[in-house]
C-alpha positions in Angstrom: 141.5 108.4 60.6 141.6 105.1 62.3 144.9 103.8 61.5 146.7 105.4 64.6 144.4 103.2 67.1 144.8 99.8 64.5 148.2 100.4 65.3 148.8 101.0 68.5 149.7 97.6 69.7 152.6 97.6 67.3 153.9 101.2 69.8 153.0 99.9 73.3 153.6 96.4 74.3 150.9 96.5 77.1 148.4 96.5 74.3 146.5 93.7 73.0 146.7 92.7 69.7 143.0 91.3 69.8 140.6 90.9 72.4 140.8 86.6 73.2 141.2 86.4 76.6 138.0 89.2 77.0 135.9 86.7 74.4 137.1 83.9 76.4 135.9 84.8 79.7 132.3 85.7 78.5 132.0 82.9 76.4 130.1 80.8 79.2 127.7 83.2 79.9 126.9 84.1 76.4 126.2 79.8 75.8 124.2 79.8 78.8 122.0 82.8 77.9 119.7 81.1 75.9 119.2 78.6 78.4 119.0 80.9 81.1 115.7 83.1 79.6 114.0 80.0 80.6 115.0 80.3 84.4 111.3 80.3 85.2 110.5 83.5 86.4 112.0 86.9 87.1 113.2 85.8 90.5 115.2 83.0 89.2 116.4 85.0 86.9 117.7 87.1 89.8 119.0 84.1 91.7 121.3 83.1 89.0 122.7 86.4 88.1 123.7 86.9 92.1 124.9 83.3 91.9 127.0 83.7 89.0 128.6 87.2 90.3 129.5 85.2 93.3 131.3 82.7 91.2 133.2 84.4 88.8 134.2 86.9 91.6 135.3 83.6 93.3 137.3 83.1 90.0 138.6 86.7 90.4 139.9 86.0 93.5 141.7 82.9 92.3 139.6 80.5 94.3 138.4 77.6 93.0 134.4 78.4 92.9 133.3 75.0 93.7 135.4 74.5 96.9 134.5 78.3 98.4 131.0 78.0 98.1 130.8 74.6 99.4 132.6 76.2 102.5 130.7 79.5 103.2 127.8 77.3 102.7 129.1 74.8 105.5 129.7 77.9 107.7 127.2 80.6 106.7 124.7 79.5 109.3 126.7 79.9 112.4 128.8 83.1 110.9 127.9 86.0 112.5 125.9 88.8 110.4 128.3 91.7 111.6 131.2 89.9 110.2 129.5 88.2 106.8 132.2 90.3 104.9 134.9 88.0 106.7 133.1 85.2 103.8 133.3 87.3 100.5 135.8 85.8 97.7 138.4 88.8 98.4 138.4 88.5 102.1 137.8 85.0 102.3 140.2 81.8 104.0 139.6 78.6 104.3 138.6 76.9 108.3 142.2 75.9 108.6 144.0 78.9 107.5 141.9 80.6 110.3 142.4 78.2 112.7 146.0 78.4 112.1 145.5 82.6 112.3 143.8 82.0 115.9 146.0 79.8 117.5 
């Protein structure tokens, strides 16, 4: 009964022929999860999960994480709250792209 679906990927090229890349991209959160039932209480367990949505939607995007976060953190305090969306990963540019945009 199964056979059709087993062999799909040898019909349609967009198919897979095993799911890799999917096991590679949750293979650092399934290291860390033992590590992470020991992030001290339900709130820190709350403030890593929105930290590491952030950063692998920062991934997503095709930013390096490290260098975006360092810079909405530089600019999130003067940012204004109307416009935070402006400093999401998908809308997101760098202090001299926008500088560049202004002038």
């Amino acid at each position: 009964r199964r056979w059709p679906s087993f062999t799909l990927f040898l019909e349609d090229g967009r198919v897979a022929i095993d799911n890799n890349p999917a096991e590679r991209a949750i293979k650092p959160v399934v290291i860390g999860r033992k590590n992470w039932l020991f992030a001290g209480a339900d709130a820190g367990g709350e403030t890593l999960a929105e930290a590491m949505t952030i950063i692998e939607s920062a991934k997503l995007s095709g930013l390096d994480p490290e260098g975006y976060l360092a810079d909405i953190l530089a600019r999130i305090g003067d940012h204004k709250i109307n416009r935070l969306d402006e400093l999401l990963p998908w809308n997101w540019a760098p202090i001299a792209q926008e500088a560049k945009a202004v002038a």
